[in-house]
N, C-alpha and C positions, 0 to 999 in steps of 0.2 A: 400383320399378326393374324394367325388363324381363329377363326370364330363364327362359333354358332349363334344362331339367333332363330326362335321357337316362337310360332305365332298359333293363333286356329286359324282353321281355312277359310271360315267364314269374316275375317276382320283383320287387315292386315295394322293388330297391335302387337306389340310384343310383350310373351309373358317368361321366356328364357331367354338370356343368352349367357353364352363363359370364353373365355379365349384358352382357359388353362386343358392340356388335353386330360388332365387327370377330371375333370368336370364334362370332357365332351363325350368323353366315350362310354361312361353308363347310360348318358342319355340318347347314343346314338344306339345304343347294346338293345336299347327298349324295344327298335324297329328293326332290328338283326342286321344290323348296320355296323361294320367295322371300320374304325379310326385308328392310325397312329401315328407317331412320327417314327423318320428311319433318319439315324445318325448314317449316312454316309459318304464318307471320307471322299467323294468323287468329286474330281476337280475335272472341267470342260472349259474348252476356248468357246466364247464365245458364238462363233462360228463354226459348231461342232456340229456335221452332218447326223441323220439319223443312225446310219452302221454303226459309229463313231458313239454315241450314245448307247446305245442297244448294249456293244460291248463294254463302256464301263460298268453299265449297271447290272454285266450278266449273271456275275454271283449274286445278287438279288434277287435277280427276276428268277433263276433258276430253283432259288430255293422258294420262291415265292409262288412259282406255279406248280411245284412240286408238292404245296403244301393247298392248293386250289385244283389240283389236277387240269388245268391249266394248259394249252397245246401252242400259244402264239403269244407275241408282244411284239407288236411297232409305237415307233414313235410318232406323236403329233406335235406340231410346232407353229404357233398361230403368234401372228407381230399384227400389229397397223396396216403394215406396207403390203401383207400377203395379199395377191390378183383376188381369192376367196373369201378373203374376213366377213365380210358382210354377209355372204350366202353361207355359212357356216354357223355363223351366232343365229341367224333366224332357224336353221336345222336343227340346232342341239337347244335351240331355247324354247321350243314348245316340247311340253309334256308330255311324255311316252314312257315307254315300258321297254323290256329287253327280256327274252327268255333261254341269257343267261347273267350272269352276274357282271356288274360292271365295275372293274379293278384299274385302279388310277392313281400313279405315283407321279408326283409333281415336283421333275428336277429346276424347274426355276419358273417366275411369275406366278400369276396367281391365278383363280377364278371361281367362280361359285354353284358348289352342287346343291338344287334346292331340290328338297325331298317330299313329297305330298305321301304321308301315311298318318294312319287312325285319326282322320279328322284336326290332323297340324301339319304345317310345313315350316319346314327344316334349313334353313337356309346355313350354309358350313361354308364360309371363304377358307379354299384351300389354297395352302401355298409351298414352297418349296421345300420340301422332305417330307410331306403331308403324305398317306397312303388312305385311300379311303376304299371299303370295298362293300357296291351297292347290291344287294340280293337281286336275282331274276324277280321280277313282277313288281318292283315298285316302282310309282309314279314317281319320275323326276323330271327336273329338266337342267340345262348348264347355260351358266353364261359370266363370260371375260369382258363385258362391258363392248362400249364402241370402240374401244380403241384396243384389241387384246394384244399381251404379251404372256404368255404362255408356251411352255414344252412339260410334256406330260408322258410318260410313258403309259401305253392301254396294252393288258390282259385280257386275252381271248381262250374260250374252249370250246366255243365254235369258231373254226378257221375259216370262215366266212366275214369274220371280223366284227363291226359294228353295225349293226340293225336294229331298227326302230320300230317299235309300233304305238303310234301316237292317237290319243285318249282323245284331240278333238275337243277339251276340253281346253279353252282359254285363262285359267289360271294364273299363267306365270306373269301372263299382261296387270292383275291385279297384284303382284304382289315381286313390285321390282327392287333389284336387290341393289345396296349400298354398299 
């Protein structure tokens, strides 16, 4: 079930959280943070390459980056078994920035975008049909656990795709997510 959970940054207690998206998304709205779910009807075998993804979801994505101005979308697809998992969760799990927005639709599994802005972080287990779309400049970081099962489609407008630049600050180690 998808859910937020709102801490300060200084005290990993919690003082929000909701799972109903009618409750996530003013409070995501606060950080110019966009939440939704996407009803869509796209059925995939299990063993669906990325092409094979990309084109179900193209009437999406196309209206999606039509309406983000938007130039690219690949897929990511992160199991246990992947040669990388390990070196990928320590990538995306320290906190960094991005100067451009980071757009992430989650056709199946889960994982968590935590969000460090105004002095709280934001922690949102996203899950399949989950759309979340994070502004250029804010501190986040991701993580699917040790064991990820994850496929996510990523929105790019710069066709250089995903780059980082990382705050250096150890953060995320304080405030591990459940």
């Amino acid at each position: 079930m998808t859910r937020l959970t709102v801490y300060h940054d200084n005290a990993p207690e919690v003082v929000f959280t909701a799972t109903e998206p009618a409750e996530i998304v003013p409070v995501l709205r606060e950080i110019n943070v966009g939440f939704e779910r996407w009803d869509a009807p796209v059925h995939l075998a299990p063993d669906a390459d990325s092409d094979a993804i990309l084109e179900a979801f193209r009437p999406y994505l196309d209206a999606l980056m039509g309406t983000t101005g938007a130039g690219s979308a690949d897929v990511i697809k992160l199991t246990p078994d992947h040669p990388q998992a390990s070196a990928l969760r320590e990538k995306f799990l320290e906190e960094h920035t991005h100067s451009e927005p980071e757009i992430r639709f989650f056709v199946a599994g889960s994982g968590h975008f935590v969000l460090h802005a105004n002095g709280k972080v934001y922690d949102i287990l996203c899950e399949k049909d989950d759309l979340i779309q994070v502004p250029a400049g804010i501190k986040h970081w991701f993580d699917a656990g040790a064991e990820p099962s994850f496929i996510a489609l990523r929105v790019f407008t710069d066709m250089s795709g995903w780059v980082a630049q990382y705050t250096g600050d150890a953060i995320s180690s304080r405030f591990p997510v459940t």
